[in-house]
N, C-alpha and C positions, 0 to 999 in steps of 0.2 A: 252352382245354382245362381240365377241372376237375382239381386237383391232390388226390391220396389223400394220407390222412396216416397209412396203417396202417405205414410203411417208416419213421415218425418215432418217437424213442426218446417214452417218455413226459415224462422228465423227464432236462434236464441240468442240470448244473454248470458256469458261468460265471466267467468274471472278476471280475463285476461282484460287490463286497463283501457288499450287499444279497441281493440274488438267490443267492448262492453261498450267503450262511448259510440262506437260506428251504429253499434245496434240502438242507442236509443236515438242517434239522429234519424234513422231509417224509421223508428216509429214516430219519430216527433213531425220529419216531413209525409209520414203516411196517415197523418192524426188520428195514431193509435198511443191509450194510454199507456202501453209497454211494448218492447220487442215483441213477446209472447203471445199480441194481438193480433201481430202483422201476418195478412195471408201473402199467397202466392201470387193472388193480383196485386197486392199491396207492392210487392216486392218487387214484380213487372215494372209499375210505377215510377217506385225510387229506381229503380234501374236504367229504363229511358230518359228521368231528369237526370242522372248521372252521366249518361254517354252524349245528352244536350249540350250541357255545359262543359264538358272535358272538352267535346269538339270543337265547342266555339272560342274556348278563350285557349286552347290549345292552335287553335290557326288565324288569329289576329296578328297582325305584325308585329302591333306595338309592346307585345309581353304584359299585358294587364296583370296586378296585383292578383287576382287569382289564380294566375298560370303559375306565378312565383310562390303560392304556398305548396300547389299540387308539386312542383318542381322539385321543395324542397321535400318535400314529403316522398314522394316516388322519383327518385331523377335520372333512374335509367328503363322505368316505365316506356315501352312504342308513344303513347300520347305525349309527353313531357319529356322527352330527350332530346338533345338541342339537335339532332342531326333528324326529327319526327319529317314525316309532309305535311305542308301547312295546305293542302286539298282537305277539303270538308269532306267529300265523297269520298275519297281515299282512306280518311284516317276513322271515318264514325264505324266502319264495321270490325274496324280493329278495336276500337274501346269497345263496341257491343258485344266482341269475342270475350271481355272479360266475364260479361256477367250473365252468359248462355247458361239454362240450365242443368242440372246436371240430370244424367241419363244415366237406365239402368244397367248394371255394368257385373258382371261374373264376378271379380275378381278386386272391389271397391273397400277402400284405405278407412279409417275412422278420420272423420274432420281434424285437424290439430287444435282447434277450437269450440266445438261441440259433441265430438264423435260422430257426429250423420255420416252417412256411407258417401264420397266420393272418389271420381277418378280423377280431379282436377288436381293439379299439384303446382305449386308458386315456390318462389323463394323471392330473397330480397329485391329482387327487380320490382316487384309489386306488392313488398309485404313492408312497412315500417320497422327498422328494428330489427331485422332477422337476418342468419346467417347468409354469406355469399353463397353461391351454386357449388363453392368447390367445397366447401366443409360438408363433406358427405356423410361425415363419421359423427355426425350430432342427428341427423333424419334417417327416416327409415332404410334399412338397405336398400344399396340399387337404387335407390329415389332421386330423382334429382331435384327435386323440392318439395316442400310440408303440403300434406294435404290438405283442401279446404273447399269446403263446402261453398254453395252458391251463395246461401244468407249471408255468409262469412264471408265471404268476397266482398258482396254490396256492402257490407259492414265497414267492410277494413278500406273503402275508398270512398262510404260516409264519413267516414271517421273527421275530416278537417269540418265538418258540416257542426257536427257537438263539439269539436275541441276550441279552444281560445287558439287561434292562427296569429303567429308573423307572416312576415314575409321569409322567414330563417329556419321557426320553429314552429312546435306544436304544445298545446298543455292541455292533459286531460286529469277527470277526477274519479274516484272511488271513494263511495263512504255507503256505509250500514242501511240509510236512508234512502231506499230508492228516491224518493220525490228529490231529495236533494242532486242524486244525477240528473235526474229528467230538468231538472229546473235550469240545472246549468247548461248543460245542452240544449236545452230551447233557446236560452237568451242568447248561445253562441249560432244557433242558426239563424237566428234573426239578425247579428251580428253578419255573419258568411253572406247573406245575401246582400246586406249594403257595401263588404268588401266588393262584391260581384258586380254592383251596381255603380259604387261610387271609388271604389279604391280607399286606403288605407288612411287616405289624407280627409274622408271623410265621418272618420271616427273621430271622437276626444281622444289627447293624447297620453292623456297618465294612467288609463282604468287598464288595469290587469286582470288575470286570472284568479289569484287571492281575492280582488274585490269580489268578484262575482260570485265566487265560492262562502264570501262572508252574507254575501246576500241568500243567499239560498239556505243556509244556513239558520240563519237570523229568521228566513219565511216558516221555518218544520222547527223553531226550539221549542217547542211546546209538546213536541213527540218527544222519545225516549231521544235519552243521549248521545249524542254521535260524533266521530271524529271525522275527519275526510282526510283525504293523501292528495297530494296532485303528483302527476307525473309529466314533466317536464321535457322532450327530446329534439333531437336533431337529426336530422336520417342525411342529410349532403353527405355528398362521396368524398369531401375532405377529413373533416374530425366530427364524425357521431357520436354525440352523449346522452346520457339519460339522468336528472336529475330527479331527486325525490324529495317531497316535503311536506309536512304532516300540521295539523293542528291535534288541539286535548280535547279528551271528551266534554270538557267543560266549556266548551267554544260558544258552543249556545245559550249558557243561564251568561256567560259573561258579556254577549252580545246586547242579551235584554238587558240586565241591570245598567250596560253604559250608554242605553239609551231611553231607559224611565229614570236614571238619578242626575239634576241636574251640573251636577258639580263633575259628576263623569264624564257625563257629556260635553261638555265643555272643554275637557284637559281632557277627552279626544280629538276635539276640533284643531285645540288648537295648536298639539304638537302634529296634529297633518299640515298646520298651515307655516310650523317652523319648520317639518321634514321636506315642504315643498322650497321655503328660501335655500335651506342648503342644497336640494339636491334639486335643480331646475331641472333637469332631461327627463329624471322619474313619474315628478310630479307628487306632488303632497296624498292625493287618493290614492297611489297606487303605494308609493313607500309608507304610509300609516297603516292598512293593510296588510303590506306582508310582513308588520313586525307582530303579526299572530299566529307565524307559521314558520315551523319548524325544522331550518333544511339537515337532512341526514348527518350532512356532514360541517355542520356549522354550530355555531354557538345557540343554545338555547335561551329561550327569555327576553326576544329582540326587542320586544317593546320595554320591556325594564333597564336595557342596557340603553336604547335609543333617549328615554324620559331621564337616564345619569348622563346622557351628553349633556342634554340642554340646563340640565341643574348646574353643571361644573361651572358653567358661563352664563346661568341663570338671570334673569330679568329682574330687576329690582320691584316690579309689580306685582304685589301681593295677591293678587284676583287668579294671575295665568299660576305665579307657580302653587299657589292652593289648588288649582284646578287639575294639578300635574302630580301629585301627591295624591288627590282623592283619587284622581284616576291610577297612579302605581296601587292603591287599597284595595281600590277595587279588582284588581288584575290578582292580586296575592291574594284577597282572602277567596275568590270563585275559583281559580287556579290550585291555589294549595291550602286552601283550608286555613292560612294565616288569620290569626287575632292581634290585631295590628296594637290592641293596647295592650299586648306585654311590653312593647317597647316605652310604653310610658316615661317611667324611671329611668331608662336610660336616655332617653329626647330630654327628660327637664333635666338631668345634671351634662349633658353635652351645651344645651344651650346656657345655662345658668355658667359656667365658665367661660365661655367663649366673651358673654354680655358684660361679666365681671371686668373685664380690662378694658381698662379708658379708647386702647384702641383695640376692637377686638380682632381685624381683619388678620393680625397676623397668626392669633389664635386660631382661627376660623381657618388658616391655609395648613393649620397643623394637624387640624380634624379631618382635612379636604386628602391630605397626604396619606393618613391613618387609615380610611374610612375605608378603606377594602380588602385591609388587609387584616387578619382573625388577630396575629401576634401585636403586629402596631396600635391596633385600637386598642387591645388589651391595656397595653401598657398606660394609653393616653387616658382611658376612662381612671384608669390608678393614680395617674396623677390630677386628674381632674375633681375626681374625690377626696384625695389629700389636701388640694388647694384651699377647693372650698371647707374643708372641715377646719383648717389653720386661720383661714378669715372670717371662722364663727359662722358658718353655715353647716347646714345640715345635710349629707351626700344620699341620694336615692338608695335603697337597697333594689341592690339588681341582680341576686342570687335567682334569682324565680327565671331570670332572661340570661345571664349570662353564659352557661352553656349551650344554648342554641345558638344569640348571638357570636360565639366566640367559634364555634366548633369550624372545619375547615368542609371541603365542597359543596355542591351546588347549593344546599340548604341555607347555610351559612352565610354566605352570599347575597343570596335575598335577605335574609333580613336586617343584613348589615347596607344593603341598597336601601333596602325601606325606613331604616333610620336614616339616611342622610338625606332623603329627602323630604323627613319630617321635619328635622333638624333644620334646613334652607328656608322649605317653608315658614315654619317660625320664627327665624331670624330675619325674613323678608317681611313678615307683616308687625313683628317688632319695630321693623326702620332702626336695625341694628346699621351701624354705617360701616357697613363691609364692600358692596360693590359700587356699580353706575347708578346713576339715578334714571328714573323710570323712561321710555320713550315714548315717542307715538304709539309705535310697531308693537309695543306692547300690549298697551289695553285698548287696541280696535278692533276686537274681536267682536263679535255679535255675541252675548250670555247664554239666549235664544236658539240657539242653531243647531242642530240636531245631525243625529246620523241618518242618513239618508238612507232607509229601506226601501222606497216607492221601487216596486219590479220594473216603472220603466224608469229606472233612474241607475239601476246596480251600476254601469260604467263608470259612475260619476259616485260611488258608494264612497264614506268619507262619515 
């Protein structure tokens, strides 16, 4: 029995990270509020801009910046294969052959992407990510590629349209928040067409993927909680990867408190603006950013760990590293629920002996040594309490902290980061005479300056 397919929506929304971002560029350039919206003429639409644009920048001589994302994204694609014809009239009914629709058929496959009935069937020559034509023993028998439906075709070669494009790779997101997909996705289509227009040289150079997911973010925290993933690929026919990287559901109250509390905001400004002298290629917006995300296989807590570099070699101006401390507070108590004054007692008898010695820098390089390690500090707080109790002082009791303090993984850890940068700070606005004396580069920071949510500002988000 031949199976109709007028009872089939045109386009859905999937799981699948790929496809899900395809489908909301195909509603975002159809200006429907969701995939779910989009009709059949809708999808005519996006389908003749699709086969417009494949054509044109597919038979330009010059290889324009958008040839080079489709490339890398499909690169043994007929339109994008270095051996394609560069004839307009030749090559437009070959992309139009991609996204013909599909016809009722006896004997029709479930979508690999939404179940809708087709007979159309792809593999990696036009799928991102998916197996070659010979791994037959992962797809259907007999098949020589995944089934897919028409919507899910337009989908999956919208998909650079909503994703963050290089010229190399691709980055798309998934989070609980629908509006935070669609959000992201709209700013990268408006992004895609100045690639289309201008090329890559006319974007800013440091605004990534994480920015724009932090903005998006930051626009819906006033909705329930939500985390986001990005997902990260390569499809070139050399070395294909797939990176993953997550932020916490708390991504959102910690966005707003670092930018209604001044002292947050500020010791974010300006370790983006020290993340940018170190690291000139990234650029300060984009490396301040993804130290709020979390790659699978990498160390956690990047912004805790980035704000212990700049402490080790800390400023002697009390303004920035106060501002670098309130911001570590702020990250620990939205993040883990930290009460940053148990550490009290243990910050006044670490700094009260280090200030004890006439010189205290070598003191202070003894704590610098201890300070991340559960055994070493142990020891060092031991002796720091017997010192002072021998020169007539009186040593904090830190029985209420020092089990947490002391104890060994990740936990342990932060709160032993979060005392040494209470610790500096204090010693910094003591004018203890441990390090340099203050510079310019220091305190020219504007006090004022804020994180940049403005929607059309996310590239430049900071």
């Amino acid at each position: 029995m031949t199976t109709t397919l007028t009872t089939q929506p045109a386009l859905a929304s999937t799981t699948h990270p790929l496809q899900r971002c395809g489908a909301w560029a195909v509603a975002i350039l159809a200006d429907r509020p969701e995939p779910g919206a989009v009709t059949r003429d809708d999808l005519d639409t996006v389908a003749a801009r699709l086969v417009d644009d494949i054509t044109t920048v597919s038979t330009q001589a010059d290889n324009p910046d958008w040839w080079k994302v489709l490339f890398a994204l499909y690169p043994n694609a007929k339109p994008t294969h270095a051996s394609r014809t560069r004839d307009a009239v030749t090559l437009r009914p070959l992309v139009a052959d991609l996204f013909t629709p599909d016809r009722p058929h006896p004997h029709p496959l479930p979508c690999t992407f939404c179940s809708a009935p087709t007979e159309v069937r792809w593999a990696k020559v036009h799928l991102p990510l998916f197996d070659t034509v010979n791994a037959l023993n992962t797809r259907p028998p007999g098949s020589a590629g995944w089934p897919v439906c028409r919507g899910c075709r337009v989908a999956m070669w919208a998909l650079p349209y909503g994703a963050w494009v290089t010229a190399g790779s691709a980055t798309v997101v998934t989070c609980a928040a629908p509006a935070v997909e669609r959000r992201f996705a709209a700013r990268n289509v408006t992004r895609a067409m100045r690639v289309q227009q201008t090329g890559f040289t006319g974007l800013p150079a440091d605004a990534n993927a994480e920015a724009v997911t932090l903005a998006a973010l930051r626009a819906h925290a006033a909705d329930a909680p939500v985390d986001a993933v990005l997902w990260s690929f390569k499809n070139d026919n050399q070395e294909p990867w797939l990176r993953v990287s997550s932020t916490r559901l708390a991504i959102g109250r910690l966005l707003v408190r670092i930018e209604s509390d001044p002292a947050s905001r500020q010791g974010w400004h300006r370790l983006r603006r020290a993340l940018a002298r170190r690291d000139k290629d990234s650029g300060g917006y984009a490396a301040v950013a993804r130290t709020l995300f979390v790659d699978e296989h990498g160390s956690a807590d990047r912004l805790l760990r980035a704000l212990h570099h700049q402490f080790t070699t800390a400023p002697a101006d009390p303004v920035t590293t106060d501002a670098w401390r309130r911001l570590a507070r702020t990250y620990q108590e939205e993040m883990y629920g930290m009460n940053v004054e148990r550490l009290a007692p243990a910050r006044r008898l670490v700094v009260a002996w280090i200030v004890a010695e006439r010189n205290p820098r070598g003191r202070f390089n003894e704590y610098v040594l201890a300070a991340g390690n559960a055994y070493a500090l142990h020891k060092l707080l031991m002796e720091a309490g017997a010192r002072l109790l021998r020169d007539g002082g009186q040593p904090a009791d830190l029985s209420g902290i020092a089990p947490t303090l002391l104890s060994n993984g990740p936990e342990g850890w932060r709160w032993r980061a979060q005392l040494f940068f209470e610790v500096v700070a204090d010693l910094v606005a003591a004018k203890a005479p441990i390090g340099r004396k203050p510079t310019e580069d220091d305190a020219d920071d504007e006090v004022g300056d804020t994180i940049r949510f403005d929607p059309h500002a996310e590239e430049v988000y900071a």
